[in-house]
N, C-alpha and C positions, 0 to 999 in steps of 0.2 A: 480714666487716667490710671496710670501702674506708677506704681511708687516703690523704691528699693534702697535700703540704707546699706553703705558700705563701710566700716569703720576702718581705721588706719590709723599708725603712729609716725609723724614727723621723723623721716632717718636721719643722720646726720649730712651725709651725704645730699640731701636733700633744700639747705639751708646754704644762704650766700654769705657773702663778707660780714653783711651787716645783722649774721644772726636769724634772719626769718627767710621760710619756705618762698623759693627761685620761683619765678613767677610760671616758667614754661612747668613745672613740676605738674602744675592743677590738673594739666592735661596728661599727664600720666597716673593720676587717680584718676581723672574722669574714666578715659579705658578702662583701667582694673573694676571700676565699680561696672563700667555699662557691660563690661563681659563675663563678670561673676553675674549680671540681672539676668543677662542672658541665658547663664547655666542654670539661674534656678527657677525660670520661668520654663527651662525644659528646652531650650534651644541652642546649641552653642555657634559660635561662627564656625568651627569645623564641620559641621554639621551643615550649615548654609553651604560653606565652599565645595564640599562635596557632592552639593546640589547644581552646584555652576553659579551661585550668586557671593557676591561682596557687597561688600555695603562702605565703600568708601565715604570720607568727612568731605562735604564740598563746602562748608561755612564751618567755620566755628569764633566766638567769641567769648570772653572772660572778664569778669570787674569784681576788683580788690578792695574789700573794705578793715580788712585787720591782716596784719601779717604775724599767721603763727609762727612758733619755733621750735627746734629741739625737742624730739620724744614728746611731743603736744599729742593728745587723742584729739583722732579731729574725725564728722561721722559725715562721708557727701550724700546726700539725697537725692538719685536720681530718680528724675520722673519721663514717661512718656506722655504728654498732653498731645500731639497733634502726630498724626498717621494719614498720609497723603496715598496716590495710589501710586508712584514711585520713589518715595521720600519718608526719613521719619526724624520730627525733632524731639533729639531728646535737652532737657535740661539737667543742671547740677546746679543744690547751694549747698557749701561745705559750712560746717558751722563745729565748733568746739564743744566735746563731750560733755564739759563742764560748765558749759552753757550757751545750751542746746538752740537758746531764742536768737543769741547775736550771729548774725550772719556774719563768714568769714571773703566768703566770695563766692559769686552766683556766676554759672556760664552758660552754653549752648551750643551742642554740635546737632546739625543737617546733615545726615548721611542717604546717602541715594543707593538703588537698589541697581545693581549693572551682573553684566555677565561676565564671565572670564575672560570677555573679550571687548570689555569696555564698555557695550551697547547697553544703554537703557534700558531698564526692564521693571515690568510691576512689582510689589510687593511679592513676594514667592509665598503661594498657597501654605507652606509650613510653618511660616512668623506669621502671618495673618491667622492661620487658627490659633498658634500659642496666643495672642496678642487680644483675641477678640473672647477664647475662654480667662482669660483675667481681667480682663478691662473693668475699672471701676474699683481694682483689690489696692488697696489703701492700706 
């Protein structure tokens, strides 16, 4: 398993009527965190695309258990637990800086590995190696 904490503060911009983080938001941390993991396991999607691979979401899901708010430090913890031979699921649980144990909301995107031209394709030899020299870094 790889495991990657991404910290972040609640924008304003980010909060609905009712005061706490818009539900679709989560999924614009999940990116920011799964794509800064990416950078600092040494791989960036520029770097994939330049290879000829994307890795587009073909599932993804989300479950709310607290809704933060306003300028809240909140830290998401992504993990990679299961790597297929053309698929990787990553997960997220976002949780509050100031306490760290209560879950905020847990998700999960499915991203498939295709060519720039849409066709299915394996894992590309260069995230399999970043992938299998850390596996296990906790």
């Amino acid at each position: 398993m790889i495991r990657y904490k991404y910290h972040f503060k609640v924008r304003y911009k980010d909060v609905d009527q009712m005061g706490v983080m818009y539900y679709s938001r989560y999924y614009e941390y999940y990116e920011a965190a799964r794509t800064d993991m990416m950078r600092d396991l040494g791989l960036t999607y520029k770097e994939l695309e330049a290879d000829g691979i994307m890795m587009p979401v073909v599932h993804s899901e989300s479950d709310y258990m607290a809704g933060p708010g306003f300028d809240d430090h909140l830290t998401c913890i992504t993990e990679v637990r299961e790597i297929h031979k053309n698929r990787m699921e990553i997960f997220y649980t976002v949780v509050a800086d100031d306490a760290p144990n209560k879950v905020i909301n847990m998700g999960k995107t499915i991203h498939a590995f295709v060519k720039m031209n849409g066709k299915p394709t394996r894992i590309p030899k260069s995230l399999k190696l970043v992938l299998d020299n850390t596996w296990e870094r906790v």
